[in-house]
C-alpha positions in Angstrom: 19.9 37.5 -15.9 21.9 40.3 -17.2 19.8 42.7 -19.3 20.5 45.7 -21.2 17.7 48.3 -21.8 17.2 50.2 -24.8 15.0 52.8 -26.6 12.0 53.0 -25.1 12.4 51.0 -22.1 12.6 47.8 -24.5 15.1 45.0 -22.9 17.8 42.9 -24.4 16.4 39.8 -22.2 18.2 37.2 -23.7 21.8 35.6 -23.9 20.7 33.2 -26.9 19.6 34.3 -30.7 18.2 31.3 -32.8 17.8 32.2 -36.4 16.2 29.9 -39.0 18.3 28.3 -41.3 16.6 29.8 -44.4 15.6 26.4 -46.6 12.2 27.4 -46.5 11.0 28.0 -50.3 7.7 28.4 -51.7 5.3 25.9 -54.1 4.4 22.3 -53.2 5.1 21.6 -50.1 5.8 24.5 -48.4 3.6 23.9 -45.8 4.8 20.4 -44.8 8.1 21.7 -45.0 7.0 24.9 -42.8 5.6 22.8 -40.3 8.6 21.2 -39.8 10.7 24.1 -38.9 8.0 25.3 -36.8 7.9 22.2 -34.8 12.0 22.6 -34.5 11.6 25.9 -33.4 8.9 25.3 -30.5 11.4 23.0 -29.5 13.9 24.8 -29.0 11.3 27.2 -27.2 10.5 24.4 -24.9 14.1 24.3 -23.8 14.2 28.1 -23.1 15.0 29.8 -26.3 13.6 33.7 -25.9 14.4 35.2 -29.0 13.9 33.9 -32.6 15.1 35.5 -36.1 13.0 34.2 -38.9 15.6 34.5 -41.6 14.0 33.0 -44.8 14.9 35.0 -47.6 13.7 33.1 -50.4 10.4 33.2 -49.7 8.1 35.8 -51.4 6.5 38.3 -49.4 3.1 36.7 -48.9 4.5 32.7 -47.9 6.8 35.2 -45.4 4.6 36.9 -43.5 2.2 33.3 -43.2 5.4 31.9 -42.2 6.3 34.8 -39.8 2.2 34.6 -38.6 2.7 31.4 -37.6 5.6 31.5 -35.6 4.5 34.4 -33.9 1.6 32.3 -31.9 4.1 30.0 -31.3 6.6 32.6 -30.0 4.2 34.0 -27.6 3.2 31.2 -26.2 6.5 30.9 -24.7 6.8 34.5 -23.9 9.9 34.6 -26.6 11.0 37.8 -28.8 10.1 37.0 -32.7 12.8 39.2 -35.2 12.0 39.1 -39.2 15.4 39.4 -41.3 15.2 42.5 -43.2 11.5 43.2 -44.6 10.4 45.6 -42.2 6.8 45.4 -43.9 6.7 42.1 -42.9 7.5 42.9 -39.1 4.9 45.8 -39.3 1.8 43.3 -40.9 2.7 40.7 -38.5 3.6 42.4 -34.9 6.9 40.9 -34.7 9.0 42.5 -31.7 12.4 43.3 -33.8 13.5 43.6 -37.2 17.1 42.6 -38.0 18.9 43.9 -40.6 21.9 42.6 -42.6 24.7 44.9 -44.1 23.3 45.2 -47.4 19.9 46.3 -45.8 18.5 49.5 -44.2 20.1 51.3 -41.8 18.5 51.4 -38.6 18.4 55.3 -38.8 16.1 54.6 -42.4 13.7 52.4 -40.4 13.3 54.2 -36.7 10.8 56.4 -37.9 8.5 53.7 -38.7 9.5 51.0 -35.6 9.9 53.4 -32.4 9.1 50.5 -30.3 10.8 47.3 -31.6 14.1 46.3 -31.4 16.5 46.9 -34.3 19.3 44.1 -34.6 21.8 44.3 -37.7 24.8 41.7 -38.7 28.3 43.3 -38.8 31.4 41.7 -39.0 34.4 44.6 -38.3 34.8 46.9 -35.6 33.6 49.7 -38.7 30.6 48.1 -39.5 30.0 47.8 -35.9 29.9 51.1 -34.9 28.1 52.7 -37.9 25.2 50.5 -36.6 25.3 51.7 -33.1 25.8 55.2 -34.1 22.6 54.7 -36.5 20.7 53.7 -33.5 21.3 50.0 -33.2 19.9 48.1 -30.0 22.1 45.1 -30.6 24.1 43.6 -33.5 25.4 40.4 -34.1 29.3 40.1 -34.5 31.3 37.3 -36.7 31.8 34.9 -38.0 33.9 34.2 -34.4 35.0 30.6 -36.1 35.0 28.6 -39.2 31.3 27.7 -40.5 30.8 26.5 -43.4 28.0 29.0 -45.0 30.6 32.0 -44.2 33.3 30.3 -45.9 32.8 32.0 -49.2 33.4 35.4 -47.2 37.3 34.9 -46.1 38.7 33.8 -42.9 36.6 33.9 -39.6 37.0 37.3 -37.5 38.2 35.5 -34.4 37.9 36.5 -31.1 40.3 39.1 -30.5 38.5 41.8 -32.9 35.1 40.6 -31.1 36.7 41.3 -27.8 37.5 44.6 -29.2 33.8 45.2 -30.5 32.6 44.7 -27.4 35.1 47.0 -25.3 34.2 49.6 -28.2 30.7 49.9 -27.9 27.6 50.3 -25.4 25.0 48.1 -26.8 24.8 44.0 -26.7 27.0 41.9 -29.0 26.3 38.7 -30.3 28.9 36.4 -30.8 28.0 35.0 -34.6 29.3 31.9 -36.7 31.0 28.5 -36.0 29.5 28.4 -32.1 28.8 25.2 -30.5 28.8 24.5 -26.7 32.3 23.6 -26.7 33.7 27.2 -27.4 30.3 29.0 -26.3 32.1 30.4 -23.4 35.1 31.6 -25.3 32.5 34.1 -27.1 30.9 35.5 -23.7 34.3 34.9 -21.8 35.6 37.9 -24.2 32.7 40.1 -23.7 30.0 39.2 -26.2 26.4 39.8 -24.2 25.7 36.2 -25.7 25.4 34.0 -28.7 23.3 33.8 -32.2 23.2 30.5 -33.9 21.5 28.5 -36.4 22.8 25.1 -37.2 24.4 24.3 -33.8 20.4 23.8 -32.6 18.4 23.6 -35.6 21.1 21.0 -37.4 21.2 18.5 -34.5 19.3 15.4 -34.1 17.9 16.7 -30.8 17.1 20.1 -30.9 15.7 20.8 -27.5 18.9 18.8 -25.9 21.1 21.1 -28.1 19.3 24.2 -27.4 19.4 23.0 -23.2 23.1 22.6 -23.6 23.7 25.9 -25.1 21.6 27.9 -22.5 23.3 25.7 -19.3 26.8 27.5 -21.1 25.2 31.2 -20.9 23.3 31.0 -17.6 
């Protein structure tokens, strides 16, 4: 396995990034409901998963870090890497091992001082926004949308590959390959560079989850 190595000796050991698809809400019957996901997500663990973003950001900050809590036992069971979206304080309370941060978020330069050891991820989606988050001390970003998906639509046109390829040749740490990725073009995303993939729906929208999350990992390794 191909494996860049960051800050602190910290390792970008994975080709695959599942993120949750962010239904989660609080009141009755948030547990059921949380249970669910969590059951989706250990599957996808069982098929060799290794990194997991917990990206619910309607849920208040208490039902988030339960949430987070939960999924970290399940994380290490399977020796996987657990990332909270944006609420660093979260992270911290919990003893997640990255915090990933989206555009409108913290730069990683704001949150180094308090997270020398984790793994800082952050969502960009131009060659700018790219390498403001590697010059803020970045150790990997995600990059897209690389293809049409429907909860990106609202933002304009996919990025496409060619400004990914670019990305990649521009900077030193890991890209991600983001939006619109299903096995079928998987290997169009690392064939131009990317270090691998993050997805939600092409794994946690299926029918069989640990069949879909097989398939993708057979495409990156």
């Amino acid at each position: 396995m191909e494996e860049a190595v960051v800050e602190g000796g910290v390792k970008v050991d994975f080709k695959l990034y599942l993120i949750t698809d962010g239904t989660l809400t609080d009141g009755e019957g948030f547990e059921e409901r949380l249970a669910e996901k969590l059951s989706a997500v250990e599957k996808a663990l069982k098929a060799g998963v290794k990194a997991v973003q917990l990206r619910e950001k309607a849920l208040r900050g208490r039902s988030l870090l339960y949430a987070a809590s939960k999924l970290l036992d399940i994380t290490k069971r399977y020796g996987a890497k657990l990332f909270i979206n944006d609420r660093l304080d979260v992270a911290l309370a919990c003893g997640a091992d990255g915090v990933h941060l989206p555009q409108s978020g913290f730069s990683p330069r704001d949150i180094r001082p308090y997270w020398k050891h984790g793994l800082i991820s952050v969502s960009t989606h131009g060659i700018s926004e790219a390498r403001k988050a590697e010059a803020a001390g970045a150790d990997f970003i995600t990059f897209g949308p690389a293809f049409f998906t429907p909860s990106k639509a609202r933002y304009g046109d996919p990025v496409g590959l060619t400004p990914l390829k670019d990305v990649v040749e521009t900077l030193t740490i890991p890209v991600f390959g983001l939006g619109g990725i299903k096995p079928g073009n998987a290997g169009m995303v690392t064939g131009n560079g990317a270090h691998g993939i993050a997805l939600i729906s092409g794994i946690l929208a299926t029918d069989d989850v640990e069949s879909s999350a097989r398939e993708f990992l057979n495409k990156l390794y």
